[in-house]
MDAnalysis code that builds the backbone (N, CA, C; Angstrom):
import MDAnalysis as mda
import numpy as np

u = mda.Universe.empty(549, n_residues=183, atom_resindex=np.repeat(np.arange(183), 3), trajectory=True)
u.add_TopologyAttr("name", ["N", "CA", "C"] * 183)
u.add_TopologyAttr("resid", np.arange(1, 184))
u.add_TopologyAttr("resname", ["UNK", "UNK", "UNK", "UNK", "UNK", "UNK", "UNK", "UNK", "UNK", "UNK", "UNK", "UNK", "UNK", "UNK", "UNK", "UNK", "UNK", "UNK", "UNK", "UNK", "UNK", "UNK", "UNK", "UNK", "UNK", "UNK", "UNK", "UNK", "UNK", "UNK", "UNK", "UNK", "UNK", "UNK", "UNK", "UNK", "UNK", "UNK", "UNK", "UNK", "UNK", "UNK", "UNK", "UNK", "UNK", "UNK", "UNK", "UNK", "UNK", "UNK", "UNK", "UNK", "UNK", "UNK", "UNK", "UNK", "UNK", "UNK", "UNK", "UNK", "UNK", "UNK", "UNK", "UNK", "UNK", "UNK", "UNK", "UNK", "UNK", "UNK", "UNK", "UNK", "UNK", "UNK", "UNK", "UNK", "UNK", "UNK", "UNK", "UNK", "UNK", "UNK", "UNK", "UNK", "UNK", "UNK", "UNK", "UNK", "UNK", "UNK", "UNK", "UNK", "UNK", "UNK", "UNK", "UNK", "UNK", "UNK", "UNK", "UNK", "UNK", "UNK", "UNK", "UNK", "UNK", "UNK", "UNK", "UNK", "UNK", "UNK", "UNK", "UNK", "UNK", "UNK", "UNK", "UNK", "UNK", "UNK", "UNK", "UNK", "UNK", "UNK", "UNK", "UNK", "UNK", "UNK", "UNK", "UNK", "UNK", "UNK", "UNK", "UNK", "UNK", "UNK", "UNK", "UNK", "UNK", "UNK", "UNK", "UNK", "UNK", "UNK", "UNK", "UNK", "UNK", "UNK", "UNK", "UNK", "UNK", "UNK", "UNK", "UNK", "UNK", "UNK", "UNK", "UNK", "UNK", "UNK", "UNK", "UNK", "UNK", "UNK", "UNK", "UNK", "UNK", "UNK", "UNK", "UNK", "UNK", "UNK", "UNK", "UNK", "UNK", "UNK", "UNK", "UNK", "UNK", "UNK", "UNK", "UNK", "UNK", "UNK", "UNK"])
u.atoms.positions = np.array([
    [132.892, 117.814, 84.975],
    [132.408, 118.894, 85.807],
    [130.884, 118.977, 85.771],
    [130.322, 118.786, 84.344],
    [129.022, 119.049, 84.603],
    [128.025, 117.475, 85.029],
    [128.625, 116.744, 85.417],
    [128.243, 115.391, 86.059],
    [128.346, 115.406, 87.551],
    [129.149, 116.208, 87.900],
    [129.255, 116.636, 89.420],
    [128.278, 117.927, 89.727],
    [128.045, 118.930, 89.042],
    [127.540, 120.046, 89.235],
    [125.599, 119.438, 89.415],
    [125.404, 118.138, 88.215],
    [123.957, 117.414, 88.209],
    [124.037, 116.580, 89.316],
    [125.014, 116.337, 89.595],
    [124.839, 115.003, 91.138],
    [124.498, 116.185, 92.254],
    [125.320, 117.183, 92.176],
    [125.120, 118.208, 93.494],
    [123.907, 118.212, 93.218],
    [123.334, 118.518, 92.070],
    [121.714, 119.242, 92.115],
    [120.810, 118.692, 92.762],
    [120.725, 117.065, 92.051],
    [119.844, 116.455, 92.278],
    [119.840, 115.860, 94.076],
    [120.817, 115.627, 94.373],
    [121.495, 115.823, 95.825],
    [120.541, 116.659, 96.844],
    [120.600, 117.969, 96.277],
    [119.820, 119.369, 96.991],
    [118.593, 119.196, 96.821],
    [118.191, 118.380, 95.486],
    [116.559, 118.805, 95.332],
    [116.140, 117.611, 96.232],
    [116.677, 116.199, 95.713],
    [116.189, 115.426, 97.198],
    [116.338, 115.591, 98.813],
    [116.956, 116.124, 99.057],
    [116.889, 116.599, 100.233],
    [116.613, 117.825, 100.735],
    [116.067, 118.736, 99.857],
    [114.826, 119.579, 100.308],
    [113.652, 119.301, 100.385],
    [113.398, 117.874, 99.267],
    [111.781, 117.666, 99.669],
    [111.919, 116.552, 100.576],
    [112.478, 116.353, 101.659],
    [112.886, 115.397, 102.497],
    [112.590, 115.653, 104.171],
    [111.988, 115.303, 104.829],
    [111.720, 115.853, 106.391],
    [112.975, 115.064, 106.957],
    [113.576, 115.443, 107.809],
    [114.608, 114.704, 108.583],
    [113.738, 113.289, 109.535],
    [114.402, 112.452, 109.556],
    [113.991, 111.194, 110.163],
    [113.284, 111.229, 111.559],
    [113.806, 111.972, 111.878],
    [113.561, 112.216, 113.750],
    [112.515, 113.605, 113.830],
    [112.516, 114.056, 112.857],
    [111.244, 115.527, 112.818],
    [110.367, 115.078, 113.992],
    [109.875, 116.119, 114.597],
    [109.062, 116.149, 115.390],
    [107.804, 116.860, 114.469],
    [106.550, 116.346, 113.957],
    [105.379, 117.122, 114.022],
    [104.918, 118.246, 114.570],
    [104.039, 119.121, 114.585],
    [103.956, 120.164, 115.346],
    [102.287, 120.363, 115.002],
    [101.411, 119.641, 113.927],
    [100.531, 120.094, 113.591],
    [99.533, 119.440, 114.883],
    [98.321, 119.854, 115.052],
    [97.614, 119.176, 116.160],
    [96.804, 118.120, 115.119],
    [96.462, 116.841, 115.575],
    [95.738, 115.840, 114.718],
    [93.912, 116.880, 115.155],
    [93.484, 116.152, 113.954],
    [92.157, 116.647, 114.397],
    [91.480, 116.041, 113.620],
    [90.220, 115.061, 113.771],
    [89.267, 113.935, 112.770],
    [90.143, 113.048, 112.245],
    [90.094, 112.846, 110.840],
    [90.806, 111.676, 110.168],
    [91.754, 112.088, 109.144],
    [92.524, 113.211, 109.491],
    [93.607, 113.563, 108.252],
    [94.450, 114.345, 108.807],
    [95.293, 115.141, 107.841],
    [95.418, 114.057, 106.929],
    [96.226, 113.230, 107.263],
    [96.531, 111.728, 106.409],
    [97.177, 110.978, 106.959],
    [98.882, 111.006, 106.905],
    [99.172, 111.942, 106.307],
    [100.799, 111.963, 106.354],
    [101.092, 112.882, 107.558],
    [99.967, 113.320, 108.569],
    [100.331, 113.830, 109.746],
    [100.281, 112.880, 110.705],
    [99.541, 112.411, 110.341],
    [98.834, 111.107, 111.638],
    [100.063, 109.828, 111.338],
    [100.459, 109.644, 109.998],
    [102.000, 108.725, 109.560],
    [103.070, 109.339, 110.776],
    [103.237, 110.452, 110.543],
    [104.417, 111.100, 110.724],
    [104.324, 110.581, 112.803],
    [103.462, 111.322, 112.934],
    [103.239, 110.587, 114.770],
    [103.127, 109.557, 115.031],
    [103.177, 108.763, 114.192],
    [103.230, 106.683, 114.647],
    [104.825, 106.940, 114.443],
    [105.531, 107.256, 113.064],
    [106.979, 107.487, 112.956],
    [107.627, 107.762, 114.081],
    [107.029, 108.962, 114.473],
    [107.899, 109.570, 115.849],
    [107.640, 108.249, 116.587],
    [106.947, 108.017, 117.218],
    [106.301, 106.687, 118.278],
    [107.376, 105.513, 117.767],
    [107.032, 105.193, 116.587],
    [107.808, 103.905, 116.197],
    [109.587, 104.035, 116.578],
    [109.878, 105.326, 116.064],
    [111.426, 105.512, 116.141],
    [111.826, 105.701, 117.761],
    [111.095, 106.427, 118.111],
    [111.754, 106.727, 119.798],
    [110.989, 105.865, 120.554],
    [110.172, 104.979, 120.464],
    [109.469, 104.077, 121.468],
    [108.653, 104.531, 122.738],
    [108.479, 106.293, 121.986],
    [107.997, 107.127, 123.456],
    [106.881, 107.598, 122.591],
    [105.758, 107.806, 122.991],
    [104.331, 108.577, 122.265],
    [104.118, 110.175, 122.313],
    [104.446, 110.503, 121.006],
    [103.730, 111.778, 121.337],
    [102.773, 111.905, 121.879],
    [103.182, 113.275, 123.171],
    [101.563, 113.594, 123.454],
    [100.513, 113.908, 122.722],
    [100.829, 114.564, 121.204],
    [99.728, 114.834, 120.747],
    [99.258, 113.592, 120.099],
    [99.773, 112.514, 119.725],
    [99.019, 111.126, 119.276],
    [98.559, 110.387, 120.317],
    [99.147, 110.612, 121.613],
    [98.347, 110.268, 123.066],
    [96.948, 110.580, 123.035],
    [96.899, 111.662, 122.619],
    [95.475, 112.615, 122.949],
    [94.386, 112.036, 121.486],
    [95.055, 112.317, 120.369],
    [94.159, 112.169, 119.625],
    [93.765, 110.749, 119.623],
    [94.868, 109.590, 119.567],
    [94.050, 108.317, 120.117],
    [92.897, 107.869, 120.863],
    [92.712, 108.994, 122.080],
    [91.795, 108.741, 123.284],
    [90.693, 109.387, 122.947],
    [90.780, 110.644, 121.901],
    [89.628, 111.619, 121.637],
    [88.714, 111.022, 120.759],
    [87.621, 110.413, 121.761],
    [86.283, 109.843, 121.101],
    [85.621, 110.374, 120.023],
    [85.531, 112.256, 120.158],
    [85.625, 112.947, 119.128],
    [85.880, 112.505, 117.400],
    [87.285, 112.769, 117.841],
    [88.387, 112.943, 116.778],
    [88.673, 111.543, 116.034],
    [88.176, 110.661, 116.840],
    [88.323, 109.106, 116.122],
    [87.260, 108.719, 115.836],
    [85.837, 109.448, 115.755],
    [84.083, 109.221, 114.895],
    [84.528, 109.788, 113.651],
    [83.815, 108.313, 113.600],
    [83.655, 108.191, 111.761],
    [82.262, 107.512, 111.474],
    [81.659, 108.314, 110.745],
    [80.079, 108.046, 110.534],
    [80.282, 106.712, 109.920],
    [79.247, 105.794, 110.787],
    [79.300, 103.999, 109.744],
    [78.986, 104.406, 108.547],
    [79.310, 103.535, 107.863],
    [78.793, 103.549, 106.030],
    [78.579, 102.459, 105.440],
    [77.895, 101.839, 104.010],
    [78.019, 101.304, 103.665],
    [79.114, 100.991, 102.460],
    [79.899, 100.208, 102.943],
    [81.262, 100.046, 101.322],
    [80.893, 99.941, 100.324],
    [80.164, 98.038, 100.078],
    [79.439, 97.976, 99.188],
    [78.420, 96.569, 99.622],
    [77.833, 96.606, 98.546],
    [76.969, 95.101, 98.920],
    [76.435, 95.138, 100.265],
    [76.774, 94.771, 100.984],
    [76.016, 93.907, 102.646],
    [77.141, 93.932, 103.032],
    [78.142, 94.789, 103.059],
    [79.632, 95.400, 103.606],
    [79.454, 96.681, 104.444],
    [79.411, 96.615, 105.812],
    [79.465, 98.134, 106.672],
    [80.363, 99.045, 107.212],
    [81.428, 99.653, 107.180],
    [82.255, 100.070, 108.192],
    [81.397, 100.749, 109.201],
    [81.924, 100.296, 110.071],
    [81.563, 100.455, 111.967],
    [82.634, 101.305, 112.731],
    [83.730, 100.941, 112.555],
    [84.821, 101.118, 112.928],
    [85.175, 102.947, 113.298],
    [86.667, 102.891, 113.591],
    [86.660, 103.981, 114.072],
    [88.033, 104.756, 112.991],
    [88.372, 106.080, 113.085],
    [89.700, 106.556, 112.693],
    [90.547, 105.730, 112.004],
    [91.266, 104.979, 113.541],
    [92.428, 104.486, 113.575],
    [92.305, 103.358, 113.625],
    [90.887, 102.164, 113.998],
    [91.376, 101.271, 113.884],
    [89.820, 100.744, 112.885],
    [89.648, 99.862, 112.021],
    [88.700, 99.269, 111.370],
    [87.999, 98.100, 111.585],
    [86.421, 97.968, 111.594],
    [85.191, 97.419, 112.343],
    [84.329, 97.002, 110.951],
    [84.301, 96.082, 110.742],
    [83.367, 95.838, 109.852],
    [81.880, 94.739, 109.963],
    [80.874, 95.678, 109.278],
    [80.060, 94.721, 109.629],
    [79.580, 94.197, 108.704],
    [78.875, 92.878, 108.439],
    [79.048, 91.689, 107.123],
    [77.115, 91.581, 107.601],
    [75.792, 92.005, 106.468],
    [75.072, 91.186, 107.116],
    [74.753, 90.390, 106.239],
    [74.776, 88.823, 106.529],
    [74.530, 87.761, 105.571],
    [73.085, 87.352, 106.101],
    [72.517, 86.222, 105.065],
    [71.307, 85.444, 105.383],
    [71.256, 84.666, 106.398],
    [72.467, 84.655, 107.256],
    [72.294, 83.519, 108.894],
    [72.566, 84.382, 109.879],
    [72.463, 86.182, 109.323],
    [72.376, 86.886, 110.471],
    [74.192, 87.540, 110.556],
    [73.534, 88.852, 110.834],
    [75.337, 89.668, 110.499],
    [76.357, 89.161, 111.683],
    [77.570, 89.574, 111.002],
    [78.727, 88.945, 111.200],
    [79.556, 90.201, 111.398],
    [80.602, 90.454, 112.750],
    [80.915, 91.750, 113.093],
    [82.476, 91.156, 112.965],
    [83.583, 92.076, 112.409],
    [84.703, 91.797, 112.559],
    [85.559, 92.841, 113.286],
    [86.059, 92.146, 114.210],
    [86.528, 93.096, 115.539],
    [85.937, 93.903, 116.394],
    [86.553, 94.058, 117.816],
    [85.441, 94.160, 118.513],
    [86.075, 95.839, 119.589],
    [87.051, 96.500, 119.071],
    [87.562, 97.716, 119.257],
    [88.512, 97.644, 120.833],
    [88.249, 98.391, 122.001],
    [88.436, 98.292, 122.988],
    [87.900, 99.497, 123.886],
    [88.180, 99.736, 125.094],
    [87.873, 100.418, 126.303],
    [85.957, 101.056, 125.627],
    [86.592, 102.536, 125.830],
    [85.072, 103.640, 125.668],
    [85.017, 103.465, 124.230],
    [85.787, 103.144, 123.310],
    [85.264, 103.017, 121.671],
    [84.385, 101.618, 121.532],
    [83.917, 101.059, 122.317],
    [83.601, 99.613, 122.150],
    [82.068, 100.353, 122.064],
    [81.158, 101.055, 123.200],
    [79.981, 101.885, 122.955],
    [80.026, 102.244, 121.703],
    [81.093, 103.146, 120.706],
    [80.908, 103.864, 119.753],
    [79.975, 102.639, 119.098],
    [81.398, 101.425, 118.765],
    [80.961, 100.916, 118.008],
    [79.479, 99.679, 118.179],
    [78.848, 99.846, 119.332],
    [77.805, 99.188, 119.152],
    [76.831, 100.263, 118.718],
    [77.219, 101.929, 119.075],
    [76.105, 102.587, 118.312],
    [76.380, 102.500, 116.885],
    [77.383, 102.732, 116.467],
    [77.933, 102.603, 114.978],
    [76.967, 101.547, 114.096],
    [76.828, 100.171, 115.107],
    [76.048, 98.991, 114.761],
    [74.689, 99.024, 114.732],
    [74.054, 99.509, 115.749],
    [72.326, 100.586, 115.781],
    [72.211, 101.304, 114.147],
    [73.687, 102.604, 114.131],
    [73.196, 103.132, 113.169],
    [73.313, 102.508, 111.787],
    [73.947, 101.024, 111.341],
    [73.528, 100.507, 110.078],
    [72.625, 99.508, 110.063],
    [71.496, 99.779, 111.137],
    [69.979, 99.120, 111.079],
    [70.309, 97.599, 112.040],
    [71.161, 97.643, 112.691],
    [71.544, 96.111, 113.548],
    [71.066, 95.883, 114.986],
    [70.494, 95.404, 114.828],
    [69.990, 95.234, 116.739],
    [71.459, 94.526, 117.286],
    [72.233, 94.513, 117.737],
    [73.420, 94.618, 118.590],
    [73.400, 92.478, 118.938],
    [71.921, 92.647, 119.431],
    [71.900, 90.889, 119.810],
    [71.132, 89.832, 118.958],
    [71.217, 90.480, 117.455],
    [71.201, 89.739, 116.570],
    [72.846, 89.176, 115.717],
    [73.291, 89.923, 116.275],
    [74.829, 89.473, 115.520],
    [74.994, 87.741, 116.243],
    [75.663, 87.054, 114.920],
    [75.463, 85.618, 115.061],
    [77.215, 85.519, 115.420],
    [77.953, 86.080, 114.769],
    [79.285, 86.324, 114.860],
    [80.164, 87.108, 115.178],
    [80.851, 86.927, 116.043],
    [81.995, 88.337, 115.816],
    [83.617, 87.256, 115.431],
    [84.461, 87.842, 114.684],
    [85.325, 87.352, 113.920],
    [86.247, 87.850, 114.218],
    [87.643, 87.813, 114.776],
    [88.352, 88.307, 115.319],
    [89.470, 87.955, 114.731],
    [90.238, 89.381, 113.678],
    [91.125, 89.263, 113.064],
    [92.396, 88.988, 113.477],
    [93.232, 89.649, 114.747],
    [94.227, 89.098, 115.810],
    [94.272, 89.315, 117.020],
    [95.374, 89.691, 117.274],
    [95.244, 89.438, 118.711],
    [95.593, 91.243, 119.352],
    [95.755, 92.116, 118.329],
    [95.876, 93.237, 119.621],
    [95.006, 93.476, 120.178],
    [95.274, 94.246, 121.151],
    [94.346, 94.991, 122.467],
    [93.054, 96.108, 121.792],
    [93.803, 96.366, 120.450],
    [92.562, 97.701, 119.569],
    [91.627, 96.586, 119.020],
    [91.677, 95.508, 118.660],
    [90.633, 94.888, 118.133],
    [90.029, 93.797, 118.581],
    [91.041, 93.305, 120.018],
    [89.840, 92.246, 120.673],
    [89.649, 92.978, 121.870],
    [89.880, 94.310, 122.409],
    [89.862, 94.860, 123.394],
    [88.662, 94.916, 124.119],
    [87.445, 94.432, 123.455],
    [86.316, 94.684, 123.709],
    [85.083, 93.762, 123.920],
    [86.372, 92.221, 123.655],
    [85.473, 91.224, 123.686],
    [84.508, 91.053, 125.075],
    [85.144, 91.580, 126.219],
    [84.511, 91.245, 127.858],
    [83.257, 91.896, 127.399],
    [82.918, 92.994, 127.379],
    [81.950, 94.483, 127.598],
    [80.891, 93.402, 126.275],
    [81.376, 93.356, 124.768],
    [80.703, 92.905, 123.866],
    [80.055, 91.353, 124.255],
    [80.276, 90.762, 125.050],
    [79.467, 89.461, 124.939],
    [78.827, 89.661, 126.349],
    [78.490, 90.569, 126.559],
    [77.174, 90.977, 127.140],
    [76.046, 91.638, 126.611],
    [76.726, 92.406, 125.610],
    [75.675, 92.845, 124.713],
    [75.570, 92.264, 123.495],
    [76.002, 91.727, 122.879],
    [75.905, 90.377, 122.041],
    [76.049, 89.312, 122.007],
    [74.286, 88.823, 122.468],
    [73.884, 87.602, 123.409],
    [74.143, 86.225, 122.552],
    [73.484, 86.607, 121.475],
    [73.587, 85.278, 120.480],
    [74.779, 85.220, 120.044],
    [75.744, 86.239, 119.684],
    [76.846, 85.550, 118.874],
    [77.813, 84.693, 119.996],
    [78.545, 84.350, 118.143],
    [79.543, 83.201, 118.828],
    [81.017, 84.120, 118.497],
    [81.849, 84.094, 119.002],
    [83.101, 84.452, 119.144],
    [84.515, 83.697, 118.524],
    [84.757, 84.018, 117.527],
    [86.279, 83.214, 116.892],
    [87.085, 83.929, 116.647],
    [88.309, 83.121, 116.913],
    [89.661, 83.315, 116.400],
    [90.860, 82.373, 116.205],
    [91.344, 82.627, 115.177],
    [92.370, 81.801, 114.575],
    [93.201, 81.167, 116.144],
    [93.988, 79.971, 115.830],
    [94.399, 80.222, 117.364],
    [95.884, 80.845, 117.322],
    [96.813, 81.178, 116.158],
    [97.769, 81.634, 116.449],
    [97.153, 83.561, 116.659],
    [95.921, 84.179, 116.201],
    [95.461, 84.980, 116.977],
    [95.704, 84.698, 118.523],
    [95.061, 83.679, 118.875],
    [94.597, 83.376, 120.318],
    [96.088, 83.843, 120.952],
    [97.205, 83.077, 120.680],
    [98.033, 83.543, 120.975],
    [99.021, 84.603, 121.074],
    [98.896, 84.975, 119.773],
    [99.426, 85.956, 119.545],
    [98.536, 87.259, 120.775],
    [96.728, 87.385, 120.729],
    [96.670, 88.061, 122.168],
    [97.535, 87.782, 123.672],
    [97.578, 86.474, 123.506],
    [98.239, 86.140, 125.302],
    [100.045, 86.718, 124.951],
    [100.303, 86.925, 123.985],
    [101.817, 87.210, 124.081],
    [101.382, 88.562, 123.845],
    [101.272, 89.314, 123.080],
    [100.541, 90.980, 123.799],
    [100.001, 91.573, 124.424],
    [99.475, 90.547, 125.112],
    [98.872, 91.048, 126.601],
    [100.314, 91.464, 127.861],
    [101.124, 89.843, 127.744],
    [101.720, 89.689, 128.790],
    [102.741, 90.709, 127.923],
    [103.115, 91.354, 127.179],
    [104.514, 92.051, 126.374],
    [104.371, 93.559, 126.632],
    [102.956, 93.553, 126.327],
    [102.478, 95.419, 125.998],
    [101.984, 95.533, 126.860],
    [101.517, 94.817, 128.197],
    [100.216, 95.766, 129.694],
    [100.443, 97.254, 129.336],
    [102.076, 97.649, 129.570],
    [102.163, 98.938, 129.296],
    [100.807, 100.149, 128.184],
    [100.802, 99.360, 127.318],
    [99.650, 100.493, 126.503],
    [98.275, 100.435, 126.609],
    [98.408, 99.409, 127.228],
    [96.527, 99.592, 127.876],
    [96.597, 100.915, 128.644],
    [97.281, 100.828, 129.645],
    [98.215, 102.269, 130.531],
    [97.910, 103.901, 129.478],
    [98.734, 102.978, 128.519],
    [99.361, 104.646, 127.796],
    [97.797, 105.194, 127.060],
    [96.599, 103.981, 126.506],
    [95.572, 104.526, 126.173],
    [94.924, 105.003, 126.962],
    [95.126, 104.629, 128.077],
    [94.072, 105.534, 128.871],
    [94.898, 106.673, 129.728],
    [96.010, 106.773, 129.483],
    [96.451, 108.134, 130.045],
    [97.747, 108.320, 129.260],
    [97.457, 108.887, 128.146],
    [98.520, 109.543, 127.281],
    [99.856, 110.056, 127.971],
    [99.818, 111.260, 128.517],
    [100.168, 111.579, 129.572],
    [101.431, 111.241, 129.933],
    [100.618, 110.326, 130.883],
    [102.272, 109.591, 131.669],
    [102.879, 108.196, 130.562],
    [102.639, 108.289, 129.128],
    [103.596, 107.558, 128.241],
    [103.882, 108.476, 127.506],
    [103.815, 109.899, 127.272],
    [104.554, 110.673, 126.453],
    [105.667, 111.401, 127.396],
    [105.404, 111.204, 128.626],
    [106.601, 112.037, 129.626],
    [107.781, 110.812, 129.836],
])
């Protein structure tokens, strides 16, 4: 009896500190936290394949996704934004930018690049970790304003962009109008 009465317990206590799977959020995102709210709205997204509107919005909010550049450590910069990460490398053959963001965050991040002392068309490199749309989204706009660098990527990157391009068009859509992918 008292092996059943401890299974009930422990039973109740895990599943009071437990959110149900399908919870809907309710808090509004706002800057960069916290992150078990901002978890919880990719969850929703991931499980129903439909976007909350409120992670619609905060995605797009130029606002809400500035994050002052910094230095990490050494000749290590974050550039980057919120949600997705920009780093800038400056070595002795001239800094080295990794990823290149997409749409209206692509400006952030060339000011981001101003503000850790970088003239924009001194970058020798940009390095391109894969292939989504958040981190090479920006290559067109960026190799106009970063004259000298050279541009790489792995080529199963390379590919891996041309098979998310042709798979996802849809969320280029949904970033720029939340909206009509949360309805």
């Amino acid at each position: 009896m008292y092996i059943k009465r401890l299974t009930a317990s422990a039973l109740c206590m895990l599943l009071a500190g437990t959110a149900p799977l399908n919870s809907t959020p309710s808090v509004p995102l706002t800057g960069c936290g916290p992150s078990s709210t901002i978890n919880a709205y990719f969850d929703q997204f991931g499980n129903s394949g439909k976007m909350p509107a409120e992670l619609g919005r905060w995605l797009n909010d130029v606002n809400a996704q500035t994050v002052e550049p910094y230095q990490a450590f050494d000749n290590v910069y974050y550039v980057g934004l919120c949600w997705v990460s920009e780093w800038l490398i400056k070595t002795s053959d001239g800094p080295v930018l990794i990823d290149t963001l997409y749409g209206e965050f692509t400006d952030r991040l060339i000011e981001n690049i101003k503000h850790v002392g970088v003239d924009p068309a001194d970058i020798k490199m940009v390095l391109l970790t894969h292939g989504h749309f958040d981190h090479v989204g920006g290559v067109a706009k960026l190799k106009n304003v970063l004259t000298n660098a050279r541009f790489v990527m792995a080529e199963q990157g390379w590919k891996e962009a041309q098979e998310d391009a042709k798979k996802n068009a849809w969320k280029t859509q949904c970033m720029g109008n939340a909206r009509s992918c949360a309805e």
